[in-house]
C-alpha positions in Angstrom: 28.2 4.2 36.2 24.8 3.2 37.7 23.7 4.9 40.4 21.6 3.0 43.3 21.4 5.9 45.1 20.8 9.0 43.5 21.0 11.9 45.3 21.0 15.7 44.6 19.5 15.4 41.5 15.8 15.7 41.8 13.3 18.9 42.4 11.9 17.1 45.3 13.3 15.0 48.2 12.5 11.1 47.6 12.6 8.6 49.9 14.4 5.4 48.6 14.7 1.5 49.9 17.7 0.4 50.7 19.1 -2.2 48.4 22.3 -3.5 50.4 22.5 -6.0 53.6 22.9 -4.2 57.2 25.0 -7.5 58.7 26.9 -9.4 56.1 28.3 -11.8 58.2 25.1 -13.1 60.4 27.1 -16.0 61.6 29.3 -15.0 64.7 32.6 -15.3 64.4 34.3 -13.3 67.3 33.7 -12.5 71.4 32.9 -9.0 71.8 28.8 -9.3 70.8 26.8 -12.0 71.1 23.9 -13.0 68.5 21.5 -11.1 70.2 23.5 -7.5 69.7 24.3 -8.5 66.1 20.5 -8.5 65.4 19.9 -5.5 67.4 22.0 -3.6 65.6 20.7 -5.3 62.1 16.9 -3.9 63.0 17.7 -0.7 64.3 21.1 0.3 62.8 23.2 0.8 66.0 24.4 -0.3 69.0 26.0 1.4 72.2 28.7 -0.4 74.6 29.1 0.8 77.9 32.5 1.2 79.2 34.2 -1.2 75.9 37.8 0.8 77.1 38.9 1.0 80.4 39.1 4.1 82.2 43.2 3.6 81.8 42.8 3.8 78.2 40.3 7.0 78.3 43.0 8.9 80.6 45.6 8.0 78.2 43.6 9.6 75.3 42.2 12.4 76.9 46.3 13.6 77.6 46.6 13.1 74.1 43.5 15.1 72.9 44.0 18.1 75.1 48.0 18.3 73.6 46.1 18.0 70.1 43.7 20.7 70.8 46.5 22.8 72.5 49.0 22.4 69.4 46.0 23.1 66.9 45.0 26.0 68.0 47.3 28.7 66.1 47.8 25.8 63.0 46.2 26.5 59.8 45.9 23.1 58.4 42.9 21.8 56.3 42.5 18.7 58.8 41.8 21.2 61.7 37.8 22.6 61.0 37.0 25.3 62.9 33.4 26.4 64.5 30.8 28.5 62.0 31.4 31.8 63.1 34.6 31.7 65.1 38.1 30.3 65.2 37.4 27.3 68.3 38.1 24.1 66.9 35.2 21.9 65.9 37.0 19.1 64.3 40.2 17.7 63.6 40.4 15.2 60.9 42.6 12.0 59.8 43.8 11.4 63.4 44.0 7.5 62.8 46.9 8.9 59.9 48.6 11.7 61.9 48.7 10.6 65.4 50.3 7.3 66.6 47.9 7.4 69.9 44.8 7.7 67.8 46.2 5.1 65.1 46.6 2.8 68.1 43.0 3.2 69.2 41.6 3.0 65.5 43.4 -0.6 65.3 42.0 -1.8 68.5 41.9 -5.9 67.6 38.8 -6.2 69.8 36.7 -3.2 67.7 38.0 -4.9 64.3 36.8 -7.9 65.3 33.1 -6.4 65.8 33.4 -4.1 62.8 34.8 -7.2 60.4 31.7 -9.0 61.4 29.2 -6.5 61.0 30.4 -5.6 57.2 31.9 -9.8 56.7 35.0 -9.0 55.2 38.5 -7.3 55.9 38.0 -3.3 56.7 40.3 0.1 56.1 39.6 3.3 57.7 37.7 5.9 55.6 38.0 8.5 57.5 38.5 9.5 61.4 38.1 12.7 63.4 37.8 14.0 66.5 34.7 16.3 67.4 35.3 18.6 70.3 32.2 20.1 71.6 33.1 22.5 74.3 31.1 23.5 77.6 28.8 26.1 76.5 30.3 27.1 73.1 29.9 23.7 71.2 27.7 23.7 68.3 25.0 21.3 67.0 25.6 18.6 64.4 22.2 18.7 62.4 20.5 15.6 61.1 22.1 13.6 58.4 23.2 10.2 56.8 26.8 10.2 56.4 26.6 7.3 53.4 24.7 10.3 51.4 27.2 12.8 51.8 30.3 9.7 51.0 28.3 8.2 47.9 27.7 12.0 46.4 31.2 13.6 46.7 33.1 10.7 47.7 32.0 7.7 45.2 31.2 5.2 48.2 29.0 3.0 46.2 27.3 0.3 48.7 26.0 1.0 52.3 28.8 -1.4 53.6 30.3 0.8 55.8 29.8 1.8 59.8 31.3 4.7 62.3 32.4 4.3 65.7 32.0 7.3 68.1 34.3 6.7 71.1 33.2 8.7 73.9 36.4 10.6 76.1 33.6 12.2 78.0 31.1 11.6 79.5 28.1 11.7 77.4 24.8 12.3 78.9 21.5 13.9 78.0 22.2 17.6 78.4 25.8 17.7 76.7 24.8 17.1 73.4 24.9 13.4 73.0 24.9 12.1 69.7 20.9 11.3 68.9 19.9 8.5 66.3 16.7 7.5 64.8 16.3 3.9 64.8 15.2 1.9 61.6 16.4 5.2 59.8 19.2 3.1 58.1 16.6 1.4 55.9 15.2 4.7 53.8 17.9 6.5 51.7 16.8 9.7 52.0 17.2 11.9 48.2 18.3 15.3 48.9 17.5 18.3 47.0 20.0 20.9 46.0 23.2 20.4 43.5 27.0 19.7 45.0 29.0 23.2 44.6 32.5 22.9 43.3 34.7 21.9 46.9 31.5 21.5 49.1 33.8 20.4 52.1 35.4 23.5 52.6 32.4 25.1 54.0 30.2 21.6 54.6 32.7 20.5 57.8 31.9 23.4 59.6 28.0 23.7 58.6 26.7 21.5 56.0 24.4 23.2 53.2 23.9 20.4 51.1 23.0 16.4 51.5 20.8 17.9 54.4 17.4 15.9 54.6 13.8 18.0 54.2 11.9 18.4 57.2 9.0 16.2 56.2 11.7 13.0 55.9 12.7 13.7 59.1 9.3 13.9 60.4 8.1 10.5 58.7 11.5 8.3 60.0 11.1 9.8 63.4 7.3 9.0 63.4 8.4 5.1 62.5 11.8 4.6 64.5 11.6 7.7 67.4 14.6 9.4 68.6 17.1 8.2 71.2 20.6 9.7 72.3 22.2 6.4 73.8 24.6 7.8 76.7 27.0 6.5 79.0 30.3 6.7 80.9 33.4 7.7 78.7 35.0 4.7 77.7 31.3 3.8 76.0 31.5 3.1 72.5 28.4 3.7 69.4 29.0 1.5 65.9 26.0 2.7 64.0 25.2 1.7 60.3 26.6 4.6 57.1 22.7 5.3 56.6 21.6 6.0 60.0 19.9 9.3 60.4 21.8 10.9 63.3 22.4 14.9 64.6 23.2 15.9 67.8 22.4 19.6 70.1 24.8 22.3 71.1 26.1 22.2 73.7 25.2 24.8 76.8 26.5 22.8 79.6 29.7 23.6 81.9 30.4 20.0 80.5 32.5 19.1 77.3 31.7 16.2 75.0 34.7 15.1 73.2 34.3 11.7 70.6 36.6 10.4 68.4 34.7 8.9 65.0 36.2 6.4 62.9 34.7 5.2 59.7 35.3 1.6 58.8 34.8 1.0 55.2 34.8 -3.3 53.4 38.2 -3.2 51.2 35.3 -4.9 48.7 33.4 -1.4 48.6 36.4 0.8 47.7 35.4 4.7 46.4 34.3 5.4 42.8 34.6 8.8 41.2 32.1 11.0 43.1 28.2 10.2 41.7 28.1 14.3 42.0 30.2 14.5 39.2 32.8 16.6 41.2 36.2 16.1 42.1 37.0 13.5 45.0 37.8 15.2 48.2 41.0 14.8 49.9 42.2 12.2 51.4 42.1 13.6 54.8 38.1 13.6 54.8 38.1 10.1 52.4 41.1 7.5 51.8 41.3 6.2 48.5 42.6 2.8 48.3 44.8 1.8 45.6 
């Protein structure tokens, strides 16, 4: 199986072109984004809506994440990932499978409709979580491409796929916000350092491997800069599988709780895992039949 994307192979990091399309669909075929945003998002691999759900809908969910969080707490489930170095949640996983609310959201006709045309074809969800970052206890996300991570131990093969972040808080600059390099999703960055045997089981709560070197980071930030795009909950981000993104702890009185889902093309279904590992589960990647 050819690899375009090798990763986690070589002695030194390497910094590859991207070989797959960022819009597939150029020609706009729904109401949510005009032209305009569509070729924003194409040249700098995201785009931020302010206020895309109602405040109604945010109150809705945020009843629905504080019963989650309360009814996780004592469970000992693999979909709940809990803090390095304590027992607070960090992340609770396949909520678009597990919880009819969150399934609801994650089917949202307006959102498909932007995420359809962005990747030009009929979508499934690859994976969705929620990340709880909690006033002063919430720890940082460092810098990564998720389409690294998915094409080693998951088999995604093309960069057709995008993530939502869904903000139930207010994000703003000193919470924590989610930061992304622009133009980042255009260098596949080659990580150094072979996949061990279940890397997830430790990765979700501080990831090890697929991490990018220093001087990478250095040379995309130098090109694209950094910016943390930050708005009223309700504000949604779609950014592309390759952008490099992280985000701070948090140190603030103030939470900052987002629900991620991944929208994967049904044409760019997972291989075996180029790692040479066994898949994950399906809680962290679904495997279409």
């Amino acid at each position: 199986m050819q690899d375009s994307y090798p990763s986690r192979i070589y002695q030194e990091p390497k910094l590859l072109e991207r070989q797959d399309p960022v819009v597939y669909n150029p020609t706009i075929n729904q109401t949510e984004i005009s032209k305009e945003q569509l070729t924003f998002y194409e040249e700098n691999g995201y785009l931020f809506l302010k206020s895309f759900f109602t405040e109604e809908h945010v109150q809705f969910w945020k009843q629905e994440l504080t019963r989650l969080w309360e009814q996780s707490k004592e469970v000992q489930k693999p979909e709940v990932i809990r803090e390095p170095g304590n027992d607070e949640i960090r992340s609770i996983f396949a909520v678009h499978r597990d919880d009819e609310v969150f399934k609801q959201m994650a089917s949202d006709q307006r959102l498909q409709g932007i995420v359809n045309q962005i990747l030009g074809s009929q979508t499934y969800i690859h994976q969705s979580r929620i990340n709880f970052k909690q006033g002063f206890t919430g720890k940082e996300f460092y810098w990564h491409s998720d389409f690294e991570t998915w094409h080693v131990e998951d088999g995604m093969p093309r960069m057709r796929a995008l993530s939502c972040s869904i903000a139930l808080e207010d994000n703003h600059a000193n919470n924590g916000p989610l930061m992304v390099i622009p133009g980042s999703h255009r260098t596949f960055v080659s990580c150094v350092g072979e996949t061990p045997d279940e890397n997830y089981k430790s990765s979700l709560r501080r990831q090890e491997y697929g991490v990018p070197d220093q001087e990478s980071l250095k040379q995309l930030a130098k090109q694209g800069g950094i910016v943390a795009p930050t708005g009223k909950a309700g504000s949604i981000l779609l950014f592309d599988c390759n952008l490099m993104h992280g985000s701070n702890s948090n140190i603030t009185p103030d939470p900052r709780s987002n629900v991620f889902i991944v929208y994967n093309s049904v044409l760019n279904k997972l291989n075996a895992p180029y790692s040479g590992k066994g898949p994950r589960p399906n809680f962290i990647a679904e495997r279409l039949s």
